[in-house]
C-alpha positions in Angstrom: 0.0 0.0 0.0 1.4 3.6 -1.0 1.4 6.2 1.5 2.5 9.6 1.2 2.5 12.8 3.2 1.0 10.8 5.8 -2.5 10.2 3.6 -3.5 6.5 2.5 -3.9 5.9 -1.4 -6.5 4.0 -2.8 -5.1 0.2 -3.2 -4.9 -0.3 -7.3 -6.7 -3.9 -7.1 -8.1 -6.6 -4.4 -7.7 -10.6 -4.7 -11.2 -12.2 -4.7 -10.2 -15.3 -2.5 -14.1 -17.2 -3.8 -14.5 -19.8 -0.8 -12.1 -20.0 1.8 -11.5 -23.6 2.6 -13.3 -25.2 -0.8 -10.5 -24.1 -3.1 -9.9 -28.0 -3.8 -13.9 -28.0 -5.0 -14.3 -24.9 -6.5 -15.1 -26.3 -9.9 -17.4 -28.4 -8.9 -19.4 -25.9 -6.8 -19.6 -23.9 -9.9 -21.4 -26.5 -12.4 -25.1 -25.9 -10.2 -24.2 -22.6 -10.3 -23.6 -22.4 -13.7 -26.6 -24.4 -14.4 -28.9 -21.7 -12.2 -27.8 -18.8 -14.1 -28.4 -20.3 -17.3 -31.6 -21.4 -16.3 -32.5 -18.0 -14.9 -31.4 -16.4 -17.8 -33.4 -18.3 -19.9 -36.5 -18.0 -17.4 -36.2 -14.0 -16.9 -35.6 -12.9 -20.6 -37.6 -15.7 -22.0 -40.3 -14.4 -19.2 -39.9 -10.5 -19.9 -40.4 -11.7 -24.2 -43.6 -13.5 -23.3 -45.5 -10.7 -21.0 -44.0 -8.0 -24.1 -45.8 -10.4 -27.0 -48.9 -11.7 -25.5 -51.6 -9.2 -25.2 -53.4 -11.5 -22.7 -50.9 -10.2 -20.2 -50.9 -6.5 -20.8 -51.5 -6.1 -17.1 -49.8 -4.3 -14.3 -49.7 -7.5 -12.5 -47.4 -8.7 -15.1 -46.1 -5.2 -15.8 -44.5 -5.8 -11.9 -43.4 -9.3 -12.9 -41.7 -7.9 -15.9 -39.9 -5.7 -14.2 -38.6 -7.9 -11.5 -37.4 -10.2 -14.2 -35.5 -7.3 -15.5 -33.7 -6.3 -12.1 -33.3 -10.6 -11.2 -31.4 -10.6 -14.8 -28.9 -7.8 -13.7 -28.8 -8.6 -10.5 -27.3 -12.5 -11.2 -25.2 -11.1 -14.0 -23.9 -8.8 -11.7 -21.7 -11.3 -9.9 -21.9 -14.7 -11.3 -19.6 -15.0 -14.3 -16.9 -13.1 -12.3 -17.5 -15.9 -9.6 -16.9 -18.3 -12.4 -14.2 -17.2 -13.4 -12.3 -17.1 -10.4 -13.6 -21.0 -10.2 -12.9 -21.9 -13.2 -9.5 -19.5 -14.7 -8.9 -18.8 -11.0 -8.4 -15.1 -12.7 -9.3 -13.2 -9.0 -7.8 -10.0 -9.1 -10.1 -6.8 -9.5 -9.1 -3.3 -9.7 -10.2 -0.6 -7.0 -13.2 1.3 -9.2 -14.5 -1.7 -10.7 -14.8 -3.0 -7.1 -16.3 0.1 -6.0 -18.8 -0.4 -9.4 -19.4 -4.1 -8.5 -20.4 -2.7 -5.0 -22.7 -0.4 -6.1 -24.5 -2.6 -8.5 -24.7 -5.5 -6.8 -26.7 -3.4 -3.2 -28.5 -1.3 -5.4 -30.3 -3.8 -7.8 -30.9 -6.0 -4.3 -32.4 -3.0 -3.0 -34.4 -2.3 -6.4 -36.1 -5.9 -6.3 -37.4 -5.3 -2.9 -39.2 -2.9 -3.6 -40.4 -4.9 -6.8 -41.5 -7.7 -4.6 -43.3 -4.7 -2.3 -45.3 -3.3 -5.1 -46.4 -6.4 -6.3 -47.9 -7.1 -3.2 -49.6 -3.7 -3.2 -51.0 -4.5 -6.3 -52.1 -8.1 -5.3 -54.0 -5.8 -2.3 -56.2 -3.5 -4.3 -56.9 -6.1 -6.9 -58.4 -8.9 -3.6 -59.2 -6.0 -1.8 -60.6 -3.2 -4.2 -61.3 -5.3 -7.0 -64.0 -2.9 -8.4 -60.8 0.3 -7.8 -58.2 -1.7 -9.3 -58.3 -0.4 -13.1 -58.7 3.0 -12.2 -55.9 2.8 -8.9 -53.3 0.6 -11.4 -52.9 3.0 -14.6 -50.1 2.3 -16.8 -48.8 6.1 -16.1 -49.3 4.4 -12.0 -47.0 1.9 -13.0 -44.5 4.0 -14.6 -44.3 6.3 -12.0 -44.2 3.5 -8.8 -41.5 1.7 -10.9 -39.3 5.0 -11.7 -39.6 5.7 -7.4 -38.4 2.7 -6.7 -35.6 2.4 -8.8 -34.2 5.6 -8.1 -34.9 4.9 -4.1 -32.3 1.6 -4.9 -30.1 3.8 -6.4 -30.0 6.8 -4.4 -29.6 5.0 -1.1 -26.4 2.9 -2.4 -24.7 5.8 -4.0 -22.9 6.5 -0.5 -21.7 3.0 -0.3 -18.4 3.5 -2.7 -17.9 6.9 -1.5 -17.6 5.2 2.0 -15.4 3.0 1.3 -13.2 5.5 -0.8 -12.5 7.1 1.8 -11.1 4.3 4.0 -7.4 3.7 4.3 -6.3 0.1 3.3 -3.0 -0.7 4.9 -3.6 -4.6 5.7 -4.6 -7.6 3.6 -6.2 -6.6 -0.3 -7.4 -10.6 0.2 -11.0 -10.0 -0.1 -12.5 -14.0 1.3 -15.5 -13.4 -0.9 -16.4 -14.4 -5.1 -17.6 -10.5 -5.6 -17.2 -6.9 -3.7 -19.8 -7.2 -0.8 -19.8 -3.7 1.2 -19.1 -5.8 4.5 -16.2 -7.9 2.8 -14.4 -4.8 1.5 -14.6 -2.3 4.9 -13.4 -5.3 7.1 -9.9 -4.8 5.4 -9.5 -1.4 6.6 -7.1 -0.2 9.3 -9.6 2.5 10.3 -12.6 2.6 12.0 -15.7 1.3 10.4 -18.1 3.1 12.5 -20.1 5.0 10.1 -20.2 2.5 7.0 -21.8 0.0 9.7 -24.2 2.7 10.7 -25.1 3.7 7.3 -25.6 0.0 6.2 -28.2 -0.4 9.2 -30.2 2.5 7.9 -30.0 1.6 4.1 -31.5 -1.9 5.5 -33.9 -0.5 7.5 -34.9 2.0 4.8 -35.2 -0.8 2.0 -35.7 -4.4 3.8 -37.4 -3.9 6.9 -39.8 -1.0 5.4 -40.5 -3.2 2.4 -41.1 -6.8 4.3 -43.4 -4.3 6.7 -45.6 -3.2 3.8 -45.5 -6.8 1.9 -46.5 -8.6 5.5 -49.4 -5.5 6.6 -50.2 -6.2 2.3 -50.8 -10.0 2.9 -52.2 -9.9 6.4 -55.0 -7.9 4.8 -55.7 -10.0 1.3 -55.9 -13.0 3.5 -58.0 -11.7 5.8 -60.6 -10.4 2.3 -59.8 -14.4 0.7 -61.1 -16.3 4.1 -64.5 -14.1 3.9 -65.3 -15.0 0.2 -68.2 -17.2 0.0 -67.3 -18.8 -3.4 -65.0 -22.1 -2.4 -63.4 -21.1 -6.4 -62.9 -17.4 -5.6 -60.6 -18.7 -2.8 -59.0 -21.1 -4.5 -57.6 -18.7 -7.0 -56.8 -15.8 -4.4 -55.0 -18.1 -2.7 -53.3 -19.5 -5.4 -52.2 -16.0 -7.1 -51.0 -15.1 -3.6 -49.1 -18.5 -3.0 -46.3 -17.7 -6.1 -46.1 -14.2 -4.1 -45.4 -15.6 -1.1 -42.9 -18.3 -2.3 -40.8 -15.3 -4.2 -40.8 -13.2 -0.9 -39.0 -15.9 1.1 -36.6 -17.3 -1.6 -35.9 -13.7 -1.5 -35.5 -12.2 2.2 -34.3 -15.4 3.9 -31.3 -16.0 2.1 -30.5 -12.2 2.6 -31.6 -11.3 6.5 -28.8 -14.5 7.0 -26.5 -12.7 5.1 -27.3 -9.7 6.6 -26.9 -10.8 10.0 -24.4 -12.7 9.9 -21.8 -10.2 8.2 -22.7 -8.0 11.3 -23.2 -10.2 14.4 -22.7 -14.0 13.5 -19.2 -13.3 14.4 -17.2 -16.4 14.2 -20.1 -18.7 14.7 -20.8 -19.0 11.1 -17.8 -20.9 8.9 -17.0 -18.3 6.2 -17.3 -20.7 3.3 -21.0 -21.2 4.5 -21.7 -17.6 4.8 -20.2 -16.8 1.3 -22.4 -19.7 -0.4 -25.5 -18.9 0.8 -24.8 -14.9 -0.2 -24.6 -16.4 -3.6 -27.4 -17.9 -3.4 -28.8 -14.8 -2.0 -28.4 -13.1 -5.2 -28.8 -16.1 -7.5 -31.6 -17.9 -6.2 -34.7 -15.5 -6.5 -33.7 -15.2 -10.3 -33.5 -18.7 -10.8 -36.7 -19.6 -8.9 -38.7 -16.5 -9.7 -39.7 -17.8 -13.5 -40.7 -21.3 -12.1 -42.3 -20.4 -9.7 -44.4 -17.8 -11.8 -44.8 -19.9 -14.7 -46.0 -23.0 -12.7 -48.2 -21.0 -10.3 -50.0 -18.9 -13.1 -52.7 -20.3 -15.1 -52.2 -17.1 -17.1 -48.6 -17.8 -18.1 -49.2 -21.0 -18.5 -51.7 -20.6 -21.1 -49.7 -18.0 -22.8 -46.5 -19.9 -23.3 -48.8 -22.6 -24.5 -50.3 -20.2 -26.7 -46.8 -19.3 -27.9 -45.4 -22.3 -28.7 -48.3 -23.6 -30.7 -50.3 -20.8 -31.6 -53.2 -21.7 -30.3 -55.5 -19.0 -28.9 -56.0 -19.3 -24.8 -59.1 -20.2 -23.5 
């Protein structure tokens, strides 16, 4: 590390160490991985193409899928073929500002598809809820507008996180024991105090996860609540089962990243590192791979559209 006049310069590049303590199995840890991004690849752009060609799903509810597709896209792509490279060409080294890029990315498109997954149980609300409201509450201009907040709320929030760590001296180890440039990974190798990156991290959470999960669970708590009083057995049915692919995105979603969360912060030693940096793969690789299944096998819609797709036969 340079120093001069007493002032700390930037490090040129850190070593992306992928799984401490797996290095023998590192190849083999990357053919499912490899397998999930292609599939969610395949499932998000293949998903986005459908809901942009079939008429029959010109709706904001697919309007909101759409666009987490988009963000689950970038989001995987993000980190996974650098991962695979370090497993595969063991090529690990990664210059300062593309860290700092790959930091910034990685946080805000996380932060983005929360609050994806938070409109689109707003719009599962009014639609169970205020079914009668819902075409004039959900206008496309609506949908432009929630979409456009959101994103930039993502955005805004993360674009302290590289000036943060800019300004932290880094005299010790450039051995980053991660497979991509997590905020926590990267601040633990400074010499100075951490104080206020570990502060502003809370309140990013806070502002994104724990607001979001508060709105989606209040969202739910109320459309099952309106399902359990319909009197027709078939109306329930199909609440409940729009609701169910919901549900099963949230917690693919927030589980993997509350453990990653916490643990970076107060799991200490108690977690082994290499479990910690698989599951925050999975973290970000998981709800893109899962999201487009889960969809496609929950939603009589989809179903009948890719059907309608593939053999040009008009949907019932």
């Amino acid at each position: 590390m340079l120093i001069s006049n007493n002032s700390y310069v930037a490090p040129e590049s850190f070593i992306l160490n992928g799984i401490p303590g797996l290095e023998k199995v590192h190849k083999w840890i990357s053919l499912p991985l490899c397998a999930m991004y292609i599939i969610s690849l395949v499932g998000n752009l293949g998903l986005v193409y459908l809901i942009r060609s079939e008429e029959s799903l010109h709706h904001p509810m697919y309007f909101f899928l759409a666009m987490l597709s988009i963000i689950d896209f970038f989001t995987c792509t993000t980190t996974l073929p650098n991962a695979l490279c370090i497993f595969w060409f063991n090529l690990k080294e990664i210059n300062f500002s593309g860290c700092l890029v790959q930091m910034f990315f990685v946080h805000g498109f996380t932060g983005v598809e929360s609050g994806v997954l938070m409109l689109m149980a707003l719009d599962r609300y009014v639609a169970i809820c205020y079914p009668l409201r819902y075409a004039t509450i959900f206008t496309n201009p609506v949908i432009a507008k929630s979409g456009l907040a959101t994103f930039l709320r993502g955005v805004m929030l993360m674009i302290p996180f590289p000036s943060l760590v800019k300004r932290l001296p880094f005299c010790q180890s450039d051995i980053i024991s991660h497979t991509y440039c997590d905020h926590m990974s990267v601040v633990k190798l400074s010499c100075a105090s951490i104080k206020v990156n570990v502060i502003y991290g809370l309140m990013a959470a806070l502002l994104v996860g724990v607001f979001d999960i508060c709105c989606i669970s209040v969202s739910y708590t109320m459309i099952l609540r309106a399902v359990v009083s319909l009197s027709s057995a078939d109306a329930r049915q199909k609440a409940f089962s729009t609701c169910t692919a919901r549900i099963s995105a949230i917690i693919i979603t927030y589980v993997p990243a509350f453990f990653t969360f916490f643990t970076h912060r107060f799991g200490g030693h108690t977690v082994p590192p290499s479990l910690h940096i698989i599951v925050a793969n999975l973290y970000l690789l998981l709800p893109p791979t899962l999201n487009p299944i889960v969809y496609g096998l929950k939603t009589k819609q989809i179903r009948d559209s890719v059907i309608h797709l593939f053999h040009g036969k008009k949907c019932p």
